[in-house]
KEKE-3310 file (N, C-alpha, C; in steps of 0.2 Angstrom, whole numbers, plus 5000, padded with zeros to 4 digits):
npx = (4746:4730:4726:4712:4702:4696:4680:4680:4669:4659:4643:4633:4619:4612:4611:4602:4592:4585:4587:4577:4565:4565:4559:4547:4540:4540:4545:4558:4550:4537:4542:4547:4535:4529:4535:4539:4544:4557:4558:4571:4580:4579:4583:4597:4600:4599:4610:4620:4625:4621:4619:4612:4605:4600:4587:4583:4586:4577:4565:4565:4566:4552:4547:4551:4551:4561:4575:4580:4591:4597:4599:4606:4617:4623:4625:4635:4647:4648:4653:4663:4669:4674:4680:4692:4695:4701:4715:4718:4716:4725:4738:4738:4738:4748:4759:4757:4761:4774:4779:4776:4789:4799:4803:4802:4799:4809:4823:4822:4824:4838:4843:4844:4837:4831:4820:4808:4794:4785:4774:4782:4794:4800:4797:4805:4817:4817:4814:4827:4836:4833:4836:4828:4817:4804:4787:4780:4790:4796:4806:4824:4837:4849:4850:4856:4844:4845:4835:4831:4822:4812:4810:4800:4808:4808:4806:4808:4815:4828:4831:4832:4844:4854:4856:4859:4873:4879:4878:4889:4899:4901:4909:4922:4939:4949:4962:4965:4952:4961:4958:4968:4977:4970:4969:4981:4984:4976:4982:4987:4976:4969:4979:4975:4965:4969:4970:4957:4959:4962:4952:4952:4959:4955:4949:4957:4963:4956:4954:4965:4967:4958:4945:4928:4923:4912:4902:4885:4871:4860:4846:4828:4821:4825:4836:4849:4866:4877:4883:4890:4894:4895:4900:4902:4909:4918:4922:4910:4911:4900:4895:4882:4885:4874:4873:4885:4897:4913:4915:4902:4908:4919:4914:4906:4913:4923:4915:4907:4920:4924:4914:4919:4933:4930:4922:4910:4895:4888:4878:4876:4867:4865:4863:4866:4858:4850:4841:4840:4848:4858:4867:4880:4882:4882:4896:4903:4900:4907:4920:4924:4922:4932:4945:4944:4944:4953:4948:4951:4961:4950:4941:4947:4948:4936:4932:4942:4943:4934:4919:4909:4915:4928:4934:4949:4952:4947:4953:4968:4967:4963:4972:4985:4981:4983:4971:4957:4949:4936:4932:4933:4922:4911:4908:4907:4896:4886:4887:4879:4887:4891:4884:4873:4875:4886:4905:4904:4913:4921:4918:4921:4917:4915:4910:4916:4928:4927:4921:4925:4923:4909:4893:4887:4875:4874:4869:4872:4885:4899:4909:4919:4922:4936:4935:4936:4949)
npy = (5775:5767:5751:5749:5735:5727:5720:5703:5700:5709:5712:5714:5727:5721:5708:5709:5715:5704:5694:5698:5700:5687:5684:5688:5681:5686:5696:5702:5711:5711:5721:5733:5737:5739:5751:5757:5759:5755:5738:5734:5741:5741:5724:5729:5735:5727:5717:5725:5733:5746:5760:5763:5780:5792:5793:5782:5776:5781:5776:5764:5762:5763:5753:5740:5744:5750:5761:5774:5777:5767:5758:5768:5767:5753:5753:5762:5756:5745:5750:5757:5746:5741:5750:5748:5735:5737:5737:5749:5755:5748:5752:5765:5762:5755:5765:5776:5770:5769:5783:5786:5779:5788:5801:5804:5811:5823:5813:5808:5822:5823:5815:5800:5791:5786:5794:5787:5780:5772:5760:5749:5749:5762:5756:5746:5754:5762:5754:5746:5757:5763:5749:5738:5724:5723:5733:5730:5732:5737:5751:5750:5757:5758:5769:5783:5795:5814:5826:5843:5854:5864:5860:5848:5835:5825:5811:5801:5808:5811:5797:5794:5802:5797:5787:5789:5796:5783:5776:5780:5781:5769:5767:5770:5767:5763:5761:5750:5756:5765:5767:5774:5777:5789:5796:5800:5807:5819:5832:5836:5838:5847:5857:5862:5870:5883:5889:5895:5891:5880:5868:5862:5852:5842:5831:5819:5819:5811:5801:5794:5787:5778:5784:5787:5799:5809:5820:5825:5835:5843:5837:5842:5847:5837:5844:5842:5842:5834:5817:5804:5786:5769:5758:5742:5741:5751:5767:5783:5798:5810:5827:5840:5853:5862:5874:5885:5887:5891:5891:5880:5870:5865:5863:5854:5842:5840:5836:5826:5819:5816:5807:5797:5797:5794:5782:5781:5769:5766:5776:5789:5805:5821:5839:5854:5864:5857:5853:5844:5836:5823:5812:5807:5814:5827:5826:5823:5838:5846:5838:5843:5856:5861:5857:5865:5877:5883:5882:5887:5896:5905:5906:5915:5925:5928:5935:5947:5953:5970:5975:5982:5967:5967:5968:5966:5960:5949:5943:5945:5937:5924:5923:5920:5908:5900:5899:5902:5916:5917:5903:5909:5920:5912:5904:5913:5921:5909:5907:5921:5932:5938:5949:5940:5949:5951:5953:5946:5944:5936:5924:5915:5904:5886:5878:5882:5874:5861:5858:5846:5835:5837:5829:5827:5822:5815:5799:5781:5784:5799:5805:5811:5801:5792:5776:5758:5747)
npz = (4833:4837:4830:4819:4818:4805:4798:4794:4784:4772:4772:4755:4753:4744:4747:4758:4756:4748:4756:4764:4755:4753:4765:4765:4756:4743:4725:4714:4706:4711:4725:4714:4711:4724:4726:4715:4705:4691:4686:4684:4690:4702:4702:4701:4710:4720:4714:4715:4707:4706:4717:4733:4735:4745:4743:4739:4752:4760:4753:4755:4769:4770:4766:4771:4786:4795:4797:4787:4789:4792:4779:4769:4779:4776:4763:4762:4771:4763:4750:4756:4761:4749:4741:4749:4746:4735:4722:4721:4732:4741:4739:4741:4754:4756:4751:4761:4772:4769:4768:4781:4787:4783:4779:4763:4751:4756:4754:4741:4736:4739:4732:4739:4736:4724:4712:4709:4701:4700:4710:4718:4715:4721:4735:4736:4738:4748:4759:4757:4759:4772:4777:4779:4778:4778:4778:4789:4797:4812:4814:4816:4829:4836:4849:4857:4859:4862:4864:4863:4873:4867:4855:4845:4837:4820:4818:4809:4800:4807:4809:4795:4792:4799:4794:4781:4784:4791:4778:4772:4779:4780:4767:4768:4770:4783:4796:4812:4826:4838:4856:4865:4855:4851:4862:4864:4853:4852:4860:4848:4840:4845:4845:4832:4832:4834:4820:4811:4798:4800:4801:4790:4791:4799:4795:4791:4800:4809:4801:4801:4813:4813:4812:4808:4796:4794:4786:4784:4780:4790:4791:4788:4804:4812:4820:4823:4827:4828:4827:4838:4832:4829:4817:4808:4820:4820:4825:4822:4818:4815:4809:4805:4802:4807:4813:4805:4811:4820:4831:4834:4826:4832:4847:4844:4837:4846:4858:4852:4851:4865:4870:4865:4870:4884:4886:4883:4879:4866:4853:4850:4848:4843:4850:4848:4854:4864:4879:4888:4899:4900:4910:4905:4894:4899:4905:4894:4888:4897:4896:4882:4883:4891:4885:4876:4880:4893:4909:4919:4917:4909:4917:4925:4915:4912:4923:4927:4918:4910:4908:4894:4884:4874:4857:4857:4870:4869:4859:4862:4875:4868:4861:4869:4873:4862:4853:4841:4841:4839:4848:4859:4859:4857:4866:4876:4872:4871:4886:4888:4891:4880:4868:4855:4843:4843:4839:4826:4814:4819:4820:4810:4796:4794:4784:4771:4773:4772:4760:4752:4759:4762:4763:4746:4741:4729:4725:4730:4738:4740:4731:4735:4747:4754:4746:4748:4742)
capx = (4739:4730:4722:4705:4699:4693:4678:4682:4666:4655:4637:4631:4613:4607:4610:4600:4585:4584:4582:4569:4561:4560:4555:4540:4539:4542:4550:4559:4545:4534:4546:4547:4528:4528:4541:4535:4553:4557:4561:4578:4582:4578:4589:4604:4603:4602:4616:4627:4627:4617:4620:4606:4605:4596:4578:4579:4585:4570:4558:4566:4565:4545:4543:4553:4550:4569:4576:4585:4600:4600:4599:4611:4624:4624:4628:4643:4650:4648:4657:4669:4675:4674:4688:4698:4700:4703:4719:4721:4716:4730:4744:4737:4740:4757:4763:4755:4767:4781:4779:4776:4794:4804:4803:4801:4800:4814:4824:4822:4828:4844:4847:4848:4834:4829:4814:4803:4786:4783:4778:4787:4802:4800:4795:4811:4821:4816:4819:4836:4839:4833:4841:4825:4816:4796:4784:4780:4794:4799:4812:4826:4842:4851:4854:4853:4846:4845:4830:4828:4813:4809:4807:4802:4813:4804:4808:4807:4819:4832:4830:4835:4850:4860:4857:4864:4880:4882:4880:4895:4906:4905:4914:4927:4944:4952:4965:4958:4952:4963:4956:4972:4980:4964:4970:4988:4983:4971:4983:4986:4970:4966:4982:4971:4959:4972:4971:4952:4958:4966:4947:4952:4964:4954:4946:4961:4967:4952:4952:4972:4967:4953:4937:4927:4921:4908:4896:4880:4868:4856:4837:4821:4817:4831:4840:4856:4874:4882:4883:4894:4890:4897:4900:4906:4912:4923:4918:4911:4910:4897:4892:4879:4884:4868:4877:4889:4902:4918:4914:4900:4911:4923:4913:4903:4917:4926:4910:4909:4925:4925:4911:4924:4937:4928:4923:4902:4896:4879:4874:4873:4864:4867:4859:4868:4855:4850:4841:4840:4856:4860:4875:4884:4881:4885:4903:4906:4899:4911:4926:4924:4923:4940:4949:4941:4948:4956:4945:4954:4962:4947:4937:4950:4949:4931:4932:4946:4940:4929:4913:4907:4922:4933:4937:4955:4954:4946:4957:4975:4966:4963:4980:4987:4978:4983:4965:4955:4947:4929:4930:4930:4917:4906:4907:4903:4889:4882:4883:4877:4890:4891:4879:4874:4876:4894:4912:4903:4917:4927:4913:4921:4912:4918:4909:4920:4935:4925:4919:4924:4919:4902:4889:4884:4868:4876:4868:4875:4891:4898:4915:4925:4924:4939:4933:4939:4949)
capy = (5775:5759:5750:5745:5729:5727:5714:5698:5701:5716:5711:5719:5730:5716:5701:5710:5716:5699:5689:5702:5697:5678:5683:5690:5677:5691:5693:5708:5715:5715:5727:5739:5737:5744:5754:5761:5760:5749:5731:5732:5749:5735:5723:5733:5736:5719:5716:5729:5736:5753:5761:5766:5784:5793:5792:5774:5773:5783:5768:5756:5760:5762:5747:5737:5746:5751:5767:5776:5778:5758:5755:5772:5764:5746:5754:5769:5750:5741:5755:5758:5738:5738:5754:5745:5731:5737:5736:5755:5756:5746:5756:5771:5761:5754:5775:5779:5766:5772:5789:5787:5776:5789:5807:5802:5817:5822:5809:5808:5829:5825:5809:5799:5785:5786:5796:5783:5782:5764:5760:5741:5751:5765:5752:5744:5759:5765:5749:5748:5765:5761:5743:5733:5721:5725:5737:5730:5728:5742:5756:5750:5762:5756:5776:5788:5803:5818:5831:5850:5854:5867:5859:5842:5831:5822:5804:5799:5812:5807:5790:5795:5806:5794:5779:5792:5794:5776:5773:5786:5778:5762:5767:5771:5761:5765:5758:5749:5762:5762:5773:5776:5781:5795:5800:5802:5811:5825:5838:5840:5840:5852:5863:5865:5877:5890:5892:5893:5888:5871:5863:5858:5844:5838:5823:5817:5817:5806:5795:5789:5787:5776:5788:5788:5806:5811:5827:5826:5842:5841:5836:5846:5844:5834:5847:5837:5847:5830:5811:5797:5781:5766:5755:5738:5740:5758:5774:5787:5805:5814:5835:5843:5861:5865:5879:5885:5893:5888:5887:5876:5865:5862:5862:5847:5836:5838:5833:5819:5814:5812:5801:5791:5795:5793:5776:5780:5765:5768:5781:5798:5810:5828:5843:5859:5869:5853:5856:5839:5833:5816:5811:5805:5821:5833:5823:5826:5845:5847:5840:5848:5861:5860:5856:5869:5883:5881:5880:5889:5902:5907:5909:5922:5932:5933:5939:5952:5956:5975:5973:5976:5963:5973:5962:5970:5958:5943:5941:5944:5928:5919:5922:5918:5901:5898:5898:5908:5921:5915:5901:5912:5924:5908:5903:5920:5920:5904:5907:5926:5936:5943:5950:5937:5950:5957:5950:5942:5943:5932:5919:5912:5898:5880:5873:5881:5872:5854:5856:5839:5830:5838:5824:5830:5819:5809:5792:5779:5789:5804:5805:5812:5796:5786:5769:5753:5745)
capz = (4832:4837:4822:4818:4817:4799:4798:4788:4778:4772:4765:4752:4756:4739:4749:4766:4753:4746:4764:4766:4750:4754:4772:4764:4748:4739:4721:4715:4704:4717:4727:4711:4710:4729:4726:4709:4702:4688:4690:4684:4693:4710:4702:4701:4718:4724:4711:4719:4703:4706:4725:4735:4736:4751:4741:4739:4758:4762:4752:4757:4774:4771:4764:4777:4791:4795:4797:4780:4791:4789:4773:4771:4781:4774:4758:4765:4774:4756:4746:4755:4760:4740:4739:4755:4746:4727:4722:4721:4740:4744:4735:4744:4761:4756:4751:4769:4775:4766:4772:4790:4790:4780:4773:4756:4746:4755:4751:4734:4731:4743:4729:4742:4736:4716:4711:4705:4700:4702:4720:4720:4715:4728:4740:4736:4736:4755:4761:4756:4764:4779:4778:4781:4775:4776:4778:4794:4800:4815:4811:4822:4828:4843:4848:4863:4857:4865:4863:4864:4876:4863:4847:4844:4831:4819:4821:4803:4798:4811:4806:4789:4793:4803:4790:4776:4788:4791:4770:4770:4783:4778:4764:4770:4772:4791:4800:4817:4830:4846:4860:4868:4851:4851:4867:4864:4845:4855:4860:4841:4836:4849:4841:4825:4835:4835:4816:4807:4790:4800:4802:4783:4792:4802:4792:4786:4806:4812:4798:4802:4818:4812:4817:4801:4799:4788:4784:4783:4782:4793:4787:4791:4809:4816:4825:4824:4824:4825:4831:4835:4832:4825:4808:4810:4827:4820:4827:4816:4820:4809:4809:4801:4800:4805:4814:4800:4813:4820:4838:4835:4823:4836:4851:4842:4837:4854:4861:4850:4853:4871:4871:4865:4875:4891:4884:4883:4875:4862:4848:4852:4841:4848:4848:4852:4860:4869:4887:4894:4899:4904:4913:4901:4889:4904:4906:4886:4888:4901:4892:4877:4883:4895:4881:4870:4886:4900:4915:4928:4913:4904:4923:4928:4910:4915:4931:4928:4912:4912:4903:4891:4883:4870:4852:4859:4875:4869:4854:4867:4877:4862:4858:4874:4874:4855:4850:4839:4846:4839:4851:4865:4856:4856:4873:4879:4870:4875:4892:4890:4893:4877:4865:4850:4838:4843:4835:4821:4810:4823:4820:4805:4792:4793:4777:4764:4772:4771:4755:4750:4764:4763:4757:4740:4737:4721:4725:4736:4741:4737:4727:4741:4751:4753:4746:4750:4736)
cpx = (4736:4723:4717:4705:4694:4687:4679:4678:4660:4648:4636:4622:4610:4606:4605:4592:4583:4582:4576:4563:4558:4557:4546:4537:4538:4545:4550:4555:4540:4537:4545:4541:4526:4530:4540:4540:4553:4561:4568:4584:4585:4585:4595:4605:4606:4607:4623:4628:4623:4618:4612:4606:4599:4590:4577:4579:4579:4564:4560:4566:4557:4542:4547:4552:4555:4568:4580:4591:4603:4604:4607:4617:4627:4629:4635:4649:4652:4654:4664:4675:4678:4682:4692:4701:4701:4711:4724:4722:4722:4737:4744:4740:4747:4761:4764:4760:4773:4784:4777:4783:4799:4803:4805:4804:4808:4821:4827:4825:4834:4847:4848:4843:4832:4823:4807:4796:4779:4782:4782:4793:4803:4799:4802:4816:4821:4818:4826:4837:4841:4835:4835:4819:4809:4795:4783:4784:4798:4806:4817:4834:4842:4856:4851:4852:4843:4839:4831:4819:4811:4805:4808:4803:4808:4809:4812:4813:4827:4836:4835:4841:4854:4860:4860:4872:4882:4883:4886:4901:4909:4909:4919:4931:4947:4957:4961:4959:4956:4960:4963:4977:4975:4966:4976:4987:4978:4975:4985:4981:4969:4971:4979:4965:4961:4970:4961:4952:4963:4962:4948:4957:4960:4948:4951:4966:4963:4952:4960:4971:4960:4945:4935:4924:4917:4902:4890:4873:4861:4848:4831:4818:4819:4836:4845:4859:4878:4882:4891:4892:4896:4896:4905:4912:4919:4918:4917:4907:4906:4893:4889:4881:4880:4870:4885:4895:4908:4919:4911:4901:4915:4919:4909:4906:4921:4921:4908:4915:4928:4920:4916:4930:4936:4924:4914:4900:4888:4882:4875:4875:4862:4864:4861:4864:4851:4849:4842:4845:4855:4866:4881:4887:4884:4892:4907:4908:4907:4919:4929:4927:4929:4945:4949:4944:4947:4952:4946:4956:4957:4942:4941:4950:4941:4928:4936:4945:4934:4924:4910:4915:4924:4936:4943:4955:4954:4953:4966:4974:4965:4971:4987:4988:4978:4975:4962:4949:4938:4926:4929:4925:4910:4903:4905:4898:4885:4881:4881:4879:4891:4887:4879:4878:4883:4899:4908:4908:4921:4924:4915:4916:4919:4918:4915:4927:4933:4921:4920:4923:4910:4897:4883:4878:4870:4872:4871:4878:4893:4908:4921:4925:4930:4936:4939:4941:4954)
cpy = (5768:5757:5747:5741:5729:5721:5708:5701:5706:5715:5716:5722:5723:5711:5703:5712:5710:5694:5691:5700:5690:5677:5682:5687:5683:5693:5702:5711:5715:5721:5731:5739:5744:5750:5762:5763:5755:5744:5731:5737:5740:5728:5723:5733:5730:5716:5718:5731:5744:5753:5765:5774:5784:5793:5786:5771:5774:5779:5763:5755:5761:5756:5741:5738:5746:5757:5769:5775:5770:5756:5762:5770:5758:5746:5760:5762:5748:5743:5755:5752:5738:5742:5751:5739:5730:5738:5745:5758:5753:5747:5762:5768:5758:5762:5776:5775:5768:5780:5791:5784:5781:5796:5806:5806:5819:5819:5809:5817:5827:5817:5802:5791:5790:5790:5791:5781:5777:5761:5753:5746:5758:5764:5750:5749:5762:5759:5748:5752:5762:5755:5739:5730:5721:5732:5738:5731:5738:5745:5753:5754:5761:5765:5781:5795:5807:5823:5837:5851:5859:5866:5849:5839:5827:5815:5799:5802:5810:5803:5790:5797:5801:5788:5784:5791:5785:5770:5775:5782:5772:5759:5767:5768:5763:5759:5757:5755:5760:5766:5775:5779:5790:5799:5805:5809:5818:5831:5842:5842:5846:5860:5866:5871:5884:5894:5892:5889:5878:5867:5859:5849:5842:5831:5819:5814:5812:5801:5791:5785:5779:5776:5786:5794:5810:5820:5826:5832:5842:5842:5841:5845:5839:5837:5845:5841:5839:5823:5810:5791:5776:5760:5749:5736:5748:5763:5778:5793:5809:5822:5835:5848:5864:5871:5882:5889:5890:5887:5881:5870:5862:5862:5852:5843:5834:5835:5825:5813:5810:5808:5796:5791:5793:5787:5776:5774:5767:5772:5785:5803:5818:5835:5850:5863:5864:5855:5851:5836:5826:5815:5810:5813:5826:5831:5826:5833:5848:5846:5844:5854:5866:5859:5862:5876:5879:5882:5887:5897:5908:5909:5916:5926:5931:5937:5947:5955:5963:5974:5979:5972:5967:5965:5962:5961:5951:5941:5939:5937:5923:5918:5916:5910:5897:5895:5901:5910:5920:5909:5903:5916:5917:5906:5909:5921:5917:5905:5916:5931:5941:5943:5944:5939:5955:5952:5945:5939:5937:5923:5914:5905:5892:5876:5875:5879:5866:5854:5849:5836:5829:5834:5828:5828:5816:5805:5789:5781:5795:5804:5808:5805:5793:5780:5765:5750:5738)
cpz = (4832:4831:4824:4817:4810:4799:4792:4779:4778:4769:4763:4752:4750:4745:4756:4760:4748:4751:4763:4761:4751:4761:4770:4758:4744:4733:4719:4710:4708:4721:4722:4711:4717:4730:4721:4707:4697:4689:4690:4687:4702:4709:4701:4706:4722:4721:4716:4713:4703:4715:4725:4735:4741:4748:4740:4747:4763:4759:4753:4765:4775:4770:4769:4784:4798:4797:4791:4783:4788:4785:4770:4772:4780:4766:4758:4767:4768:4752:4748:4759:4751:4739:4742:4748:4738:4728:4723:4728:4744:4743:4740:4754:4761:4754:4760:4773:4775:4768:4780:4791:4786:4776:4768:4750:4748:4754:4743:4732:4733:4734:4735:4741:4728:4716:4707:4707:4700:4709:4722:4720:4720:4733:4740:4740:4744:4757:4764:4759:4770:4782:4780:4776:4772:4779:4784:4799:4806:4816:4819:4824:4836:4847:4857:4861:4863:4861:4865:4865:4871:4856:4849:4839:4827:4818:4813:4800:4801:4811:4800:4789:4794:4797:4788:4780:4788:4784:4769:4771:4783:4770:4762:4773:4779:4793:4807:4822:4836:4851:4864:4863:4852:4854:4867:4857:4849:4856:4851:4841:4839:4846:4835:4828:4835:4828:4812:4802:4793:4801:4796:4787:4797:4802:4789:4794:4811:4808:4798:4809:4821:4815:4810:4802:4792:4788:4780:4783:4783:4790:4792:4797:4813:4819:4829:4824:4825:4831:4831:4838:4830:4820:4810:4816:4824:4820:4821:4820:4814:4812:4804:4799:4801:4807:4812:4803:4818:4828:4840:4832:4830:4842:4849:4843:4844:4858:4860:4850:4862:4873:4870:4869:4881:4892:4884:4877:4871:4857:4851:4846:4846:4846:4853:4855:4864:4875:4891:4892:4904:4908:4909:4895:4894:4904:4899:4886:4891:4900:4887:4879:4888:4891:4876:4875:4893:4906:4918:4921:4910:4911:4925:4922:4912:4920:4930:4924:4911:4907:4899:4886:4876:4863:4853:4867:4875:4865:4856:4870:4874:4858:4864:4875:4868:4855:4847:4841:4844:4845:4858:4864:4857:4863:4877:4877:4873:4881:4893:4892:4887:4871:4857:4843:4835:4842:4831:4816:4813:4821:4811:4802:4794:4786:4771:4767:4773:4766:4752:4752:4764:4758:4751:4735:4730:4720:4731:4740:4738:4737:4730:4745:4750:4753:4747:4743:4737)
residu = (UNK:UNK:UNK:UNK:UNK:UNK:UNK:UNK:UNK:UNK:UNK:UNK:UNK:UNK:UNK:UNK:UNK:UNK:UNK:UNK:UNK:UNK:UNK:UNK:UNK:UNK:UNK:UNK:UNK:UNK:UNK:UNK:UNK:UNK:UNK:UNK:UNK:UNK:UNK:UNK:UNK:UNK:UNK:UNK:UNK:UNK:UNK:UNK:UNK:UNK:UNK:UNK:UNK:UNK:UNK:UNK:UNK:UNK:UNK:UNK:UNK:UNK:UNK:UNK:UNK:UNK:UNK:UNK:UNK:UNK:UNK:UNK:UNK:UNK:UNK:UNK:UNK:UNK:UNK:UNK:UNK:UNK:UNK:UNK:UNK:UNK:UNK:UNK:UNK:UNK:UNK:UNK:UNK:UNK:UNK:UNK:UNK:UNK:UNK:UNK:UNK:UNK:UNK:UNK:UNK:UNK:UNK:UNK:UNK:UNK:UNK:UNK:UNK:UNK:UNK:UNK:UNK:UNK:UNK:UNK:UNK:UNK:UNK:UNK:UNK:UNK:UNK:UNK:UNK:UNK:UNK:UNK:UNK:UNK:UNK:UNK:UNK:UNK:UNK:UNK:UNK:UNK:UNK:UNK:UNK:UNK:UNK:UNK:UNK:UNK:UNK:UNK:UNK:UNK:UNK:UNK:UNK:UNK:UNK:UNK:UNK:UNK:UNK:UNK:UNK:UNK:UNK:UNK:UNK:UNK:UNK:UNK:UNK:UNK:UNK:UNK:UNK:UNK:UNK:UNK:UNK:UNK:UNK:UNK:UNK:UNK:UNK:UNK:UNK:UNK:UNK:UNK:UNK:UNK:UNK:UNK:UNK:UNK:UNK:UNK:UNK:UNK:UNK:UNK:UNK:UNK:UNK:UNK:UNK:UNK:UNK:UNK:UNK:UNK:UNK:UNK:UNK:UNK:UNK:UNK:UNK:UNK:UNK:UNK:UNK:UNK:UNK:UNK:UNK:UNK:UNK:UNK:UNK:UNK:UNK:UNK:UNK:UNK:UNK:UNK:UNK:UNK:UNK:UNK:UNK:UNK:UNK:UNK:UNK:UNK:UNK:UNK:UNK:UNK:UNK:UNK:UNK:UNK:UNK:UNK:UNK:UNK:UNK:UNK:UNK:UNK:UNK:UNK:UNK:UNK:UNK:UNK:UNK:UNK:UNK:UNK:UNK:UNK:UNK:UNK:UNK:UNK:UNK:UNK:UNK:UNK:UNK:UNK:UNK:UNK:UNK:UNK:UNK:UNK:UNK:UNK:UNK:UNK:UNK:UNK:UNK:UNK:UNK:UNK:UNK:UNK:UNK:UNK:UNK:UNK:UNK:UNK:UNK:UNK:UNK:UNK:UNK:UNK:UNK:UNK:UNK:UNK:UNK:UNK:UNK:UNK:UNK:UNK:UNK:UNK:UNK:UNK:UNK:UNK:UNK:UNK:UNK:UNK:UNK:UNK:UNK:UNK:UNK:UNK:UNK:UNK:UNK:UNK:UNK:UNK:UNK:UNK:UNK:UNK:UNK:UNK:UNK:UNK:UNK:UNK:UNK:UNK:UNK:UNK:UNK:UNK:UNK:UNK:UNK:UNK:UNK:UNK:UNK)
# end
């Protein structure tokens, strides 16, 4: 929004019907005289203690020989420099501040900044969040995000998400991250896809490995399922959940974690139904999802496969390829091959097997972090 230029100084309509008086040697019982108002009615005006209404704008622009709008708009100008510059007007533009750099309200339900009723200490309190120092001072998030052509992100929300995560991670104790330990650690990881209930290990096999790996539930309008980013030069792998199902837990994190394998350097904030794909993202997409099924394997069970696909045929190739049979249900889906609202059961929950990673809104951190001691 580009900002008005506010004038230094605003006269008040007294001081403009005062020249006019010495124009005309004139004293202000004269004016009530003309006027047929009483004298101390005139001087209230020219005080600035009594406002003009539109019947005094209407004789004063008869005895001037003005227009009402004039005299009208001298007094609408006066009033409301007077509310700008009262102190209550400037509470009102510091809030307005505070809420264009930071959904506030939500905020304050998640716990994540105080509820307070004091705006110094709700001024404070945002700040800190967001880790800066004024009001002025531009939100800054050294980040490549990604957009869905669908829906637009709110920026403000976003902003907030990722600080929460980076409150989380930094405090948490880690060994240093190697990338080539990551690399060598991956066919495990990837072994945990066979079992559902093995998503539970996998915050406990990032964080040796020195990822940090946090849950955060995604904010209103941030259409996040998961970044990574990092915390004092250590990676951190964060999911929201926003889709509560075990394909799109694991397609996330594999995606997230091959940015890191394939050494992509920045932020990245991701968005599973995501249309605009970058290069870098398309390379992730692709491992992932190479990793997630075999390529070459998972082409020939589509091909040779009779349609429409049998919970009987998926679940033998999910078995085959030790993996469980919602990640193929998932993939099928996504690309159309099979109906949203068939093999649901297969589609298992993620959250109730990271309930205690899952950030619980306490305050600073949340009593699952491993702290630093």
């Amino acid at each position: 929004m580009k900002e008005t230029r506010k004038p230094v100084r605003v006269s008040p309509p007294g001081r403009i019907i005062s020249a006019e008086l010495e124009t005309r040697d004139w004293t202000q019982k004269d004016l009530a005289q003309i006027m047929d108002r009483p004298e101390q009615m005139v001087n209230e005006i020219i005080r600035g203690k009594k406002q003009i209404t539109s019947d005094t704008a209407l004789e004063l622009a008869e005895v001037f020989g003005t227009s009402p709008a004039f005299w009208a708009n001298l007094e609408a100008n006066y009033r409301l420099h007077l509310a700008g510059a009262s102190q209550h007007g400037k509470d009102i533009s510091r809030r307005s501040r505070l809420y264009s750099l930071a959904p506030v309200r939500e905020l304050q339900k998640r716990g994540w900044i105080p509820r307070a009723s004091d705006l110094e200490e709700l001024e404070a309190a945002v700040l800190a969040f967001l880790r800066q120092t004024s009001l002025d001072q531009t939100p800054a998030l050294a980040a490549s995000f990604r957009r869905s052509t669908a829906r637009m992100a709110d920026d403000r929300a976003v902003l907030a998400w990722v600080r929460r995560v980076e409150a989380l991670a930094v405090e948490q104790c880690l060994p240093s991250f190697d990338q080539q330990k990551l690399v060598e650690a991956l066919p495990g990881i990837i072994e945990l896809t066979a079992l559902g209930s093995s998503i539970s290990a996998v915050p406990d096999a990032l964080l040796s490995l020195g990822i940090h790996f946090v849950v955060v539930p995604h904010l209103a309008q941030t259409y996040i399922d998961g970044a990574v980013l990092r915390v004092a030069d250590a990676p951190v792998v964060a999911v929201s959940l926003r889709y509560d199902r075990i394909d799109s837990f694991w397609f996330t994190l594999m995606h997230e974690l091959a940015h890191l394998v394939l050494g992509h350097e920045g932020t990245y904030v991701d968005s599973f139904d995501d249309r605009a794909r970058t290069k870098n993202e398309r390379q992730a997409d692709k491992t992932a999802s190479d990793w997630l099924l075999d390529p070459v394997a998972y082409g020939a069970f589509v091909e040779s496969t009779p349609r429409p696909f049998s919970l009987r045929s998926i679940e033998d190739f999910a078995r085959r390829q030790s993996r469980h049979p919602g990640l193929v249900v998932g993939r099928l889906q996504h690309e159309g091959l099979a109906e949203w609202t068939h093999f649901r059961k297969t589609l298992v929950n993620a959250r109730p097997l990271l309930l205690e990673w899952i950030d619980t809104a306490v305050g600073p951190g949340s009593p699952h972090m491993t702290a630093c001691t």
